[in-house]
N, C-alpha and C positions, 0 to 999 in steps of 0.2 A: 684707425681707418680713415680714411681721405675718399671723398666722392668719385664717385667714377662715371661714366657715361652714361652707361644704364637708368642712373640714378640709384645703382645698390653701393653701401660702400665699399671703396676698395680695399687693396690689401698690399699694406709695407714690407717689401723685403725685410729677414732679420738680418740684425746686425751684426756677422760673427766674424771673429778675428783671422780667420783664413779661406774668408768669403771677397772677390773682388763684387763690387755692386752689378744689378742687375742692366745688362746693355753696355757696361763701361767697357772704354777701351784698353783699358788695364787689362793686360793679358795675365790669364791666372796663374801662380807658381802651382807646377805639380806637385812639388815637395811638400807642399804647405797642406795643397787637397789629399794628395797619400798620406798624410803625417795625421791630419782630421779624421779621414775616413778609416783609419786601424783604430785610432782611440775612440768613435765611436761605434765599435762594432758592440761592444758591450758598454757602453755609456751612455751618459746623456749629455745634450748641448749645453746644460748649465755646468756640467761637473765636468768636461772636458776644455772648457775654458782657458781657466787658469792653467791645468798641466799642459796644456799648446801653447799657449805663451810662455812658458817656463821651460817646453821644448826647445822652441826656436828661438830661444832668447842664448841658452845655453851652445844651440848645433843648430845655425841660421841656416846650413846647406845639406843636403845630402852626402857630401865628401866629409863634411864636418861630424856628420852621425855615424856615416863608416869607419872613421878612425878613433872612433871611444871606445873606451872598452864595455864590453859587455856587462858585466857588472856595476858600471858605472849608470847603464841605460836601466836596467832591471830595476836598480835601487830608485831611478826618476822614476820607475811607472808604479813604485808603490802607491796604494788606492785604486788605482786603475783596473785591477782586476785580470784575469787569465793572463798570465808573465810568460806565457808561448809565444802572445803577440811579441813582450818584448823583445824575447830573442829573435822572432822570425823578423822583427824591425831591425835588429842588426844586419841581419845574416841579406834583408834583400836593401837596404841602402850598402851594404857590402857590394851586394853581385850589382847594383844601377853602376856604382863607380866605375867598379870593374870594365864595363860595357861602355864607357866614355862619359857616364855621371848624368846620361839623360832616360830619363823613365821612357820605356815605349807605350808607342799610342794608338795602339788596340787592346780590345778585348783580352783576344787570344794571348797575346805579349803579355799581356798585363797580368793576366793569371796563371803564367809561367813562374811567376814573383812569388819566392817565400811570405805565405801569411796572406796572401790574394786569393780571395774566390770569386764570385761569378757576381754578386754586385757590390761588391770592392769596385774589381774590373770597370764593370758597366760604368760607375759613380767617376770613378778618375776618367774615366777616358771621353765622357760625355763633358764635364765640368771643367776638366783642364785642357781637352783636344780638340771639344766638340763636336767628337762623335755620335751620329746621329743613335742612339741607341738607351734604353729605358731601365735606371739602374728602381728596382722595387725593394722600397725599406719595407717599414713597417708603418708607416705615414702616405706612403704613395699608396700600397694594400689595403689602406682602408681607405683613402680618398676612391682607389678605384672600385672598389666594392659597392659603395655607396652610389656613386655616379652609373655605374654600368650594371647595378644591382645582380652582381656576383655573389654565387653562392656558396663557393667551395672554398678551403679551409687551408690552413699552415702551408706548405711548401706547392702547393699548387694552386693557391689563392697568386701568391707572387706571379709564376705562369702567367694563369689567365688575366690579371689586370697588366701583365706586363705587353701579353699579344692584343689585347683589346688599345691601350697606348699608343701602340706604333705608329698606328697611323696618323698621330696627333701629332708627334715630336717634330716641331719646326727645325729646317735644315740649317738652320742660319746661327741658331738658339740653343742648340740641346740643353747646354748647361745651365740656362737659365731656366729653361719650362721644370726641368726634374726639381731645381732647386724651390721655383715657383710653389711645385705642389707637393714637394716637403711642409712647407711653409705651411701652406693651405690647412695640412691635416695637422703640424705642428698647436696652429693658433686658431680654425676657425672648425675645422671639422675633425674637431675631437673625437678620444672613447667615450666617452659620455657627455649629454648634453651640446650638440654640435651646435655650435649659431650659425645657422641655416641662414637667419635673415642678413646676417654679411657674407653668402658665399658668392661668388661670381659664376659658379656653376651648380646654383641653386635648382632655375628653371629649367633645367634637364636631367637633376639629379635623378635617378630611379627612386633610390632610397625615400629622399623629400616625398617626391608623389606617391607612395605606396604607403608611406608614415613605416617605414621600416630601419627607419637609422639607427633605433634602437634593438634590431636583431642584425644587421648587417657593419662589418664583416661577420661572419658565423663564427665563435670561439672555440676554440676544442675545449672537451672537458678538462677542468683544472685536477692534475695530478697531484695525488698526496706527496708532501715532499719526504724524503727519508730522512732521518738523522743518523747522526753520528759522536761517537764521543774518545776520549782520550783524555792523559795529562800531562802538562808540558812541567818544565822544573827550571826553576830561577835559582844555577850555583854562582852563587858571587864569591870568589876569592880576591883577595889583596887588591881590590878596587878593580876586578875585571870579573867578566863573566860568560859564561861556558855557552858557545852557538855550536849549529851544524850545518852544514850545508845540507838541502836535501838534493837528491839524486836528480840528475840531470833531466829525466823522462817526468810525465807525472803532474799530479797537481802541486805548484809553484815549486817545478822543478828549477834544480840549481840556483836556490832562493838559499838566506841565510834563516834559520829561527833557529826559535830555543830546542833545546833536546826533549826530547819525550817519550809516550808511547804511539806504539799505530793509532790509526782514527777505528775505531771499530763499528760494529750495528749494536753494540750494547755497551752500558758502561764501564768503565778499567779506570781502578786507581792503582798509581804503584812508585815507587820509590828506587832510584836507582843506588842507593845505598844508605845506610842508616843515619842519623844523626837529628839535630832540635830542627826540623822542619815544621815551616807553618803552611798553612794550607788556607786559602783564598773561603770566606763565607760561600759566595758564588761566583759559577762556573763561569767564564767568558764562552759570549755565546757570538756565532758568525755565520751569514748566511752566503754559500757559495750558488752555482745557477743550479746544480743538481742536488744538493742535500742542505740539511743545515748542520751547523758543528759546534758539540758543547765539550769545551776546554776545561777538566779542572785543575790548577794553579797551584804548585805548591813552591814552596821559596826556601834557600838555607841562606847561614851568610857563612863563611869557615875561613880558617888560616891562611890552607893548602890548596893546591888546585887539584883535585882528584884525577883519575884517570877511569873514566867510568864508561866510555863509550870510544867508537873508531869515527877520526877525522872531527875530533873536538878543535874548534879555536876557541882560543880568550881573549875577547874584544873589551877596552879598555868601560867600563861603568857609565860617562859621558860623551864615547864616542863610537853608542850604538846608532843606526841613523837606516835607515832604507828597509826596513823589515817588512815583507807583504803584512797586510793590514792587519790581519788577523793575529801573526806573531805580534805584533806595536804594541795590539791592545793587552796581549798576555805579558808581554814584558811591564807595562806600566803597573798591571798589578804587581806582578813579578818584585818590583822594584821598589815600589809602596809596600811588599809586606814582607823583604828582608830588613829594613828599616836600617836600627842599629843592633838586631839581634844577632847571636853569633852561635852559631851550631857548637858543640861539644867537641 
């Protein structure tokens, strides 16, 4: 923090790699603000970092992300989580090109875009065009909760801090104020324990004067999560080993993993043919946003390549690479417990 006028301290822009500074005349890349705001629709600023810079290191342009293959972009977003974005990041740096390779800049235009919704939209188009207009994460929702001591909840908490906002969003500025009070709830007005005495909109917080920052914003009740289980199988033949693609629609549709069974609501073990399989002590376990999933792991290592399943490839033992997360970590046991054993 740095002094500010008031005499409360102030507050540093962060520093992030597809942020131009606050007032600079650096006019913002869209590509760079679209490319950030997909990866953090389920991420975070720390953990979107690196894969943005490895983005745009790899496809500096828009034109440049249109002409990769699909598969190629899929396997970058591994970690990243829900691989719909990845394709809908194909499919609409596909249609910008198409369209002369420049992102429109409105709302409306904007959430015409494969994988664009309503504060996608709002966040590019204020940030990169300076549209005067109020994209609400989940850091502006609760700065505005707090400030305007709102009391409503999930999808229309967004709303109401977003119409209470309007009137605030300087015409000159958009993209800075929005980015300003990311910021804000980022580092100073936290989910828990807000440091009140560095906010700059302290003395008209609602929250502050009512001592209610600890029930505002209002949380929904937290839901039991479901589980799910399944087991995947490590066939390793003649130093390759047996993947599938799964189906195009779906959870990490058109992804590469290992073969298995369905995810079920109860547990399934099962073997897709006989032989010395060994079987993982424990399960690999992975948390997706709607359920969580327990893997259990069984591994052969054999001569032959069987023919056990439709649309098997054999990808070479060292030159497996891009697996959504989940498959990575059941290959590594996978791969750790065919060792040098060799099925019958």
């Amino acid at each position: 923090p740095t002094p500010s006028r008031n005499g409360r301290p102030g507050i540093r822009a962060r520093e992030l790699p597809w942020r131009t500074g606050p007032g600079s005349a650096q006019v913002p890349d869209p590509y760079r603000v679209w490319l950030a705001e997909i990866m953090l629709q389920q991420t975070t600023v720390e953990a979107a970092k690196e894969p943005f810079l490895r983005f745009v290191g790899r496809w500096p342009s828009v034109e440049a992300l249109a002409s990769a293959a699909t598969d190629e972009v899929m396997a970058a977003w591994s970690g990243l989580g829900y691989y719909a974005r990845a394709r809908n990041l194909v499919a609409c740096a596909r249609a910008v090109t198409a369209a002369g390779g420049r992102f429109p800049q409105t709302v409306e235009e904007l959430r015409a875009l494969p994988g664009i919704g309503p504060y996608t939209a709002a966040a590019i188009a204020a940030i990169a065009f300076g549209a005067v207009t109020v994209p609400v994460d989940a850091n502006l929702a609760r700065v505005g909760a707090r400030v305007f001591g709102i009391g409503s909840s999930g999808p229309r908490l967004h709303r109401d801090v977003g119409r209470a906002l309007e009137a605030y969003v300087p015409a000159d500025r958009p993209g800075d104020f929005a980015q300003a009070l990311m910021d804000l709830g980022a580092t100073i007005c936290r989910p828990n324990a807000p440091a009140c005495d560095q906010c700059p909109l302290a003395e008209g917080c609602v929250a502050r004067l009512t001592s209610r920052t600890g029930e505002l914003p209002v949380r929904l009740p937290r839901r039991l999560r479901p589980k799910r289980f399944g087991t995947v199988w490590w066939v390793e033949a003649r130093g390759h080993v047996a993947l599938v693609r799964r189906p195009p629609r779906g959870l990490l549709g058109g992804m590469l993993g290992l073969p298995g069974t369905p995810w079920m609501s109860e547990a399934v073990t099962a073997l897709p043919f006989p032989g010395a399989w060994t079987w993982a002590q424990q399960p690999v376990v992975h948390g997706f946003t709607h359920f969580d999933l327990q893997l259990e792991v069984a591994a052969i290592r054999i001569d032959t390549e069987p023919q056990f399943g439709a649309g098997m490839l054999w990808v070479e033992r060292d030159r497996i690479e891009g697996l959504p997360t989940v498959f990575a970590k059941a290959a590594a046991v996978g791969q750790g417990l065919a060792g040098n054993r060799r099925g019958q």
